[in-house]
C-alpha positions in Angstrom: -19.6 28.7 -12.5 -20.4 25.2 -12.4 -23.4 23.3 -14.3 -24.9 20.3 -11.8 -26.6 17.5 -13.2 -29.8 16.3 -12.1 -31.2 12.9 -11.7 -32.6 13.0 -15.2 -31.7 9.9 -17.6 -31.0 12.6 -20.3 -28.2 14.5 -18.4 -25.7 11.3 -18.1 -24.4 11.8 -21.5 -21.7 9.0 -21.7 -22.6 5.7 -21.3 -20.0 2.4 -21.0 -20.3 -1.3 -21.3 -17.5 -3.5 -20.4 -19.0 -6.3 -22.6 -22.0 -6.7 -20.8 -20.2 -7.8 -17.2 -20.8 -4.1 -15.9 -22.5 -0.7 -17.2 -22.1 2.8 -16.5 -24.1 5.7 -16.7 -22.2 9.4 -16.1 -22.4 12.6 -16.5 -18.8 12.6 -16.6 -16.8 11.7 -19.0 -14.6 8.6 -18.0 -11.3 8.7 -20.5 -10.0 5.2 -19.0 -13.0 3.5 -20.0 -12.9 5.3 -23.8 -12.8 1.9 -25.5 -16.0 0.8 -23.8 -18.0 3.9 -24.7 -21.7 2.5 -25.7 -24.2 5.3 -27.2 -26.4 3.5 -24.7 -26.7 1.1 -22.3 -29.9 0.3 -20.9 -29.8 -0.4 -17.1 -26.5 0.6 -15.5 -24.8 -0.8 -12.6 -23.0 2.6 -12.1 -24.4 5.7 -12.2 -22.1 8.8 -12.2 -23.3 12.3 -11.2 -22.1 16.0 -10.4 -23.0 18.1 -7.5 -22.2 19.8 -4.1 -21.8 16.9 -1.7 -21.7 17.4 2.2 -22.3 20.5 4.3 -21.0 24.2 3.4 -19.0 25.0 6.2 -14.9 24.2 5.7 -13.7 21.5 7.8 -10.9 20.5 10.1 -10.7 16.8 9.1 -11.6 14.8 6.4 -14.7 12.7 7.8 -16.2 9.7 6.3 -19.9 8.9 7.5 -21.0 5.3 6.7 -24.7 4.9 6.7 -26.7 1.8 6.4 -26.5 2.4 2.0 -24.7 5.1 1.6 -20.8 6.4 2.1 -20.0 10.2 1.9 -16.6 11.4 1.7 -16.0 15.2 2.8 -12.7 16.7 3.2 -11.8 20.3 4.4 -12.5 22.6 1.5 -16.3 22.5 1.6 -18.8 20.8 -1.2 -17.7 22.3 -4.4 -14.3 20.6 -4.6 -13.1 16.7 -3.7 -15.8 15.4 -1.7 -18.3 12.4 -2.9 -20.6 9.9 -1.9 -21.4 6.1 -2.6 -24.6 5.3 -2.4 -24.4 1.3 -2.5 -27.8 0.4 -4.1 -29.1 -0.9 -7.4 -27.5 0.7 -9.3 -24.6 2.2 -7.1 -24.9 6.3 -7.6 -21.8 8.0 -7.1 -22.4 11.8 -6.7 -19.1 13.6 -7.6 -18.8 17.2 -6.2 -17.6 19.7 -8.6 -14.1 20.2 -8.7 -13.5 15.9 -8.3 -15.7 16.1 -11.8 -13.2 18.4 -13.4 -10.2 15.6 -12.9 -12.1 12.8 -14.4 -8.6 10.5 -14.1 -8.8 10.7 -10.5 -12.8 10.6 -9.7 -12.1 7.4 -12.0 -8.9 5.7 -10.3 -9.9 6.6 -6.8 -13.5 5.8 -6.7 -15.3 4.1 -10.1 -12.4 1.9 -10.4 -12.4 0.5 -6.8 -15.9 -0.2 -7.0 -16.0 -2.0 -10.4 -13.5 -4.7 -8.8 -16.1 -5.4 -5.8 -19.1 -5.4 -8.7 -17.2 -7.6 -10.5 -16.5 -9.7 -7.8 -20.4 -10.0 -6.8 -20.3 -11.2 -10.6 -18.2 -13.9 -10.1 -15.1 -12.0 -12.0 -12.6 -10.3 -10.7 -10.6 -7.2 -11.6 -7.2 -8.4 -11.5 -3.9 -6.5 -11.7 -1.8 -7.5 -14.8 -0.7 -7.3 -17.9 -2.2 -9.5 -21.0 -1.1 -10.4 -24.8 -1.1 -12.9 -27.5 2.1 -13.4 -29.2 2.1 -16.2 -31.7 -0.9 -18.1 -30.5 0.3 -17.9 -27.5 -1.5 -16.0 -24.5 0.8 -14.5 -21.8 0.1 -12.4 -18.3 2.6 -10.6 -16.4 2.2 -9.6 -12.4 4.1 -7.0 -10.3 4.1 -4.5 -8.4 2.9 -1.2 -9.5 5.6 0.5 -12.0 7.8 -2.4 -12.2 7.5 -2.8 -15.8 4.8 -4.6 -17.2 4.0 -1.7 -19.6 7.4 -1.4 -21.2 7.7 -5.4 -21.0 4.6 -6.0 -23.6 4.7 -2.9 -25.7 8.6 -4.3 -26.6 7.0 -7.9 -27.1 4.6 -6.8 -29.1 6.4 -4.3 -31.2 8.8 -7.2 -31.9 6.5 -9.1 -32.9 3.0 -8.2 -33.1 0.1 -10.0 -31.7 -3.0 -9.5 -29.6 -3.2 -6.7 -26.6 -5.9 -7.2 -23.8 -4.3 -4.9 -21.1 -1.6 -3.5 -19.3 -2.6 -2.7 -16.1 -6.0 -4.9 -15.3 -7.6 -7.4 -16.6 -10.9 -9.5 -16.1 -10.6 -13.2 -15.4 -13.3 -16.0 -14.6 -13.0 -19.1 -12.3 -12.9 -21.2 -15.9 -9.6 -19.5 -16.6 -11.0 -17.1 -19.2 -9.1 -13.5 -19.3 -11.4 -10.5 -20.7 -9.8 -7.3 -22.1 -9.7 -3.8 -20.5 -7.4 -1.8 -22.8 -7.2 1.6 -20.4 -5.0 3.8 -22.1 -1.5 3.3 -21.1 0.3 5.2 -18.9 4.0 5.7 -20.3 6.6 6.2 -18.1 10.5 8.2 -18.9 12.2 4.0 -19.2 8.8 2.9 -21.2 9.9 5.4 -24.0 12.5 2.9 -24.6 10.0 0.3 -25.9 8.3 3.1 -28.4 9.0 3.2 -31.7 10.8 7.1 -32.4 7.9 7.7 -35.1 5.0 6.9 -32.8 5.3 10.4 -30.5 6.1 14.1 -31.2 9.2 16.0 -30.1 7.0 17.9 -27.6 5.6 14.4 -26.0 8.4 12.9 -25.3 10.0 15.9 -23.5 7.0 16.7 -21.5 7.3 12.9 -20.7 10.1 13.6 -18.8 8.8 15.4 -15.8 4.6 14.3 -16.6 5.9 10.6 -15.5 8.3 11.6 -12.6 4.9 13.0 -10.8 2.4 10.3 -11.7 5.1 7.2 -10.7 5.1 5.4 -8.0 7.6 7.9 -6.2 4.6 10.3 -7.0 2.6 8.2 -5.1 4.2 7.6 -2.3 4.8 11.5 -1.8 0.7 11.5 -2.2 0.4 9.0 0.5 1.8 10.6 3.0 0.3 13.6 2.3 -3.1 11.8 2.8 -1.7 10.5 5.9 -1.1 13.9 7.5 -4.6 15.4 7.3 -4.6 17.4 4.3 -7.8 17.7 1.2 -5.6 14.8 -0.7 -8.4 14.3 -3.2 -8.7 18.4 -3.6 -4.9 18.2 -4.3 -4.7 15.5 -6.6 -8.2 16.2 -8.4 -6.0 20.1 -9.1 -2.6 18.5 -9.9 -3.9 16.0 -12.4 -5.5 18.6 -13.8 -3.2 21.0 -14.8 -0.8 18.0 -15.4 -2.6 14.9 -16.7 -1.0 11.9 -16.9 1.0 10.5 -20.1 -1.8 8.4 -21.7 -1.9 6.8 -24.6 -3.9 4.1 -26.7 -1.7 0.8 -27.0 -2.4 1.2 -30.9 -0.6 4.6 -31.1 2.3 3.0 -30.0 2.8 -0.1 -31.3 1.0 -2.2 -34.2 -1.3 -4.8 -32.8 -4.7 -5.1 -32.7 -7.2 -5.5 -29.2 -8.4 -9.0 -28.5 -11.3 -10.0 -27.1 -11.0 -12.8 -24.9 -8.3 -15.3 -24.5 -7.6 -19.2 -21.8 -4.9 -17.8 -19.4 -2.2 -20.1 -20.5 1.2 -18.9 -19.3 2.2 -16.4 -16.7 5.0 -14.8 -14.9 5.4 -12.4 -11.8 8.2 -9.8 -12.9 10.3 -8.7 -10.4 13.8 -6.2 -10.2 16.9 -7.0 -8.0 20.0 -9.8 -7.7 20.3 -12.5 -8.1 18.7 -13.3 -11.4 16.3 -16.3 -11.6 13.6 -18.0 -12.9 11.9 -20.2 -10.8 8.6 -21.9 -10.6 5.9 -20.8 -8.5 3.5 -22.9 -6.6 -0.4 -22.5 -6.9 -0.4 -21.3 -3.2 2.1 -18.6 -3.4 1.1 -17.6 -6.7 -2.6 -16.7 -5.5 -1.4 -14.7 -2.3 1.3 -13.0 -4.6 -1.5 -12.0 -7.1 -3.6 -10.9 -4.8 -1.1 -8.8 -3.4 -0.3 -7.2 -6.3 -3.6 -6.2 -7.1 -4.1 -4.8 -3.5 -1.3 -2.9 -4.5 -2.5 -1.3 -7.0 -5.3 0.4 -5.1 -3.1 2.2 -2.4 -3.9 5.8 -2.9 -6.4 7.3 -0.5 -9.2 7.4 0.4 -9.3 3.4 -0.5 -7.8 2.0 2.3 -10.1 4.3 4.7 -13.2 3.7 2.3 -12.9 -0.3 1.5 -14.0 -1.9 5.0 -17.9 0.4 4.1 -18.1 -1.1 0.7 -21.1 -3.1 0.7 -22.0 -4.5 -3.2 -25.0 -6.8 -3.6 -25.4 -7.4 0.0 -21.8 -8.4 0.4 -19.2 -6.5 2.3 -15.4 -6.1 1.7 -14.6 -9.9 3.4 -16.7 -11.5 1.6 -16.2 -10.4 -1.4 -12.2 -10.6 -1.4 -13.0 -14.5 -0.2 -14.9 -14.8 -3.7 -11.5 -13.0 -5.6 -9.9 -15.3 -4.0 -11.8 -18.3 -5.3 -12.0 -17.2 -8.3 -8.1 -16.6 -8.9 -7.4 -19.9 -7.2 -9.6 -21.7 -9.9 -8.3 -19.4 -12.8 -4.9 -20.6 -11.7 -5.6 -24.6 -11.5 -4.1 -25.0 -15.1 -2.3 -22.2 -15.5 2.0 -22.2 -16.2 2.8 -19.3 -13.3 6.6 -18.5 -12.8 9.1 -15.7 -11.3 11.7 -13.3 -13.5 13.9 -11.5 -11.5 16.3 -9.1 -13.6 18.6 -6.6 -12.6 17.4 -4.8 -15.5 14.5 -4.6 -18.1 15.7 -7.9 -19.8 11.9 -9.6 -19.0 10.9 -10.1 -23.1 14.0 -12.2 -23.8 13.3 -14.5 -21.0 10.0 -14.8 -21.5 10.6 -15.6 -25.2 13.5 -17.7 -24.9 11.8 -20.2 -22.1 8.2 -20.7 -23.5 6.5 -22.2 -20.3 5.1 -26.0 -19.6 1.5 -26.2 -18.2 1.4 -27.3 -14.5 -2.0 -28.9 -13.5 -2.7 -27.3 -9.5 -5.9 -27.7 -7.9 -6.7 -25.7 -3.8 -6.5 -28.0 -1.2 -9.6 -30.2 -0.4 -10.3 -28.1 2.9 -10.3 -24.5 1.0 -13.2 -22.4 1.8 -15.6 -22.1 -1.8 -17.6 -18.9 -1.9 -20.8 -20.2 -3.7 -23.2 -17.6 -6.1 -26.9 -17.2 -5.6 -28.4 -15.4 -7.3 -27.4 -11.7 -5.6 -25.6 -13.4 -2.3 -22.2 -14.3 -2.0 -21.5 -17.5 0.4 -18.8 -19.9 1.4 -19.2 -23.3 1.6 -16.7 -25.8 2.0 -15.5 -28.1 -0.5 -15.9 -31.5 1.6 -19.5 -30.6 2.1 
């Protein structure tokens, strides 16, 4: 019934390279990372695999058992379906079991995508959540909460007017201030249709949009969450749903003309928010890193992350010290970097954005902020006064 791969170099049959900062090997393929794919890559950070992981017999709980390496995740349904292991070498091997293979969007959102934020990290990048474009020159990054509306925001800028798409969802910045692309596809929601030209879908999409976005939402979510919180095979019933109902993905250039950038200096950047009263307000370098970094935390709240995080150990470095290093490296993204607040009743972000083009504020940390320092494979912290 199902075909298992082995360890063989030959059977991981889709490679990716996300411009040289991390590459992956799998035997699955990985849709979200389509615009990386690579015909090879040489030595991987992340190699991919499928096969029965964990003991035959069903279980009553979901267990996690953290060894000195390696993470394995079973839940009650036995090796063939959700379960999966980490194991946290070089390169980091995630074995997939069967049925978690079959639903590549949530072996990918769930486990690879985790774990390329803490490799990146151990790089000296991090995996931020936001949105990025180019519009006239001029680079802009959005910042919320998870379904707020960053997608619709920049697919209406850039239909407007055109320009230079890096992502919608994350995106990889440097200490210097440097923002590197990671077009996933997007995921369109039943108010993003607004922001798509009539021409760019079919009759049938846009209907089926209607009740495909309603389940992956963040209401979706939240329904999933507590699921996960009540001792059911959550990554047997997601890996099923998504499945039979994938989620509305599409490539920003079928929706929109624009073409995807490369690189780009973070210049300007706002945290979008809904409610009353309206306002646009300045943000201070301090609050804007916490409120970043909460966003992005944000982003990762389905389980098994929260249960599967405080094991992660990449390149020697374990969950604290690594989030110490994101938060270096955001603080220094940020020194020179415009960052304000929208808050709309509505979805009335673009004009606001267009109409107040934003002046650079110079911000540096405080003299007594930890540093995390790189050497070589080790993450430290020193402090600055030293």
């Amino acid at each position: 019934m199902f075909g298992f791969s082995s360890t063989k170099t030959s059977s991981y049959r889709h490679c990716y390279d996300i411009d040289g900062m991390v590459r992956i090997k799998s035997s699955v393929r990985l849709p979200e990372l389509e615009f990386f794919r690579s015909s090879s890559v040489g030595d991987a950070d992340i190699v991919i695999r499928t096969r029965p992981v964990g003991g035959w017999a069903p279980r009553m709980n979901i267990a996690i058992t953290n060894g000195s390496t390696r993470l394995e995740y079973r839940e009650h349904l036995g090796p063939l379906f959700a379960n999966f292991s980490v194991d946290m070498e070089d390169p980091v091997v995630v074995t997939a079991g069967p049925l978690l293979a079959l639903s590549p969007h949530v072996l990918y959102t769930n486990v690879i995508e985790p774990l390329l934020r803490f490799i990146l990290a151990s790089k000296g990048r991090m995996l931020l959540h936001a949105a990025c474009i180019s519009i006239g020159g001029r680079a802009i990054m959005l910042s919320a909460k998870t379904d707020t509306g960053k997608t619709s925001t920049i697919l209406t800028m850039l239909r407007a007017d055109g320009g230079v798409f890096y992502s919608d969802d994350m995106v990889i910045i440097d200490e210097d201030g440097m923002a590197s692309r990671y077009p996933k596809p997007l995921t369109i929601s039943a108010h993003t249709l607004r922001a798509v030209p009539q021409n760019r879908l079919k009759r049938t999409q846009r209907l089926s949009l209607t009740w495909q976005s309603r389940l992956h939402s963040r209401e979706g979510r939240s329904v999933g969450k507590k699921l996960g919180a009540a001792n059911l095979p959550i990554m047997s019933m997601n890996a099923v749903v998504q499945a039979i109902i994938p989620p509305p993905k599409y490539k920003v250039t079928d929706l929109v003309t624009c073409v995807v950038g490369t690189r780009v200096r973070m210049e300007s950047l706002y945290v979008i928010e809904r409610g009353t009263p309206s306002l646009t307000e300045a943000i201070s370098h301090g609050t804007a890193v916490d409120e970043l970094l909460e966003n992005t935390e944000d982003a990762y709240g389905f389980p098994p992350y929260s249960s599967l995080a405080p094991h992660l150990v990449i390149a020697g470095n374990g969950p604290e010290r690594l989030r110490k290093l994101e938060r270096h490296i955001l603080s220094s993204a940020l020194s020179k970097v415009s960052v304000q607040r929208i808050r709309v009743p509505d979805y009335s972000w673009p004009e606001l954005i267009n109409a107040a083009p934003a002046t650079v504020v110079v911000a540096v940390p405080e003299e007594d902020e930890p540093v995390p320092v790189i050497s070589g494979d080790w993450v430290g912290v020193a402090s600055q006064a030293s």
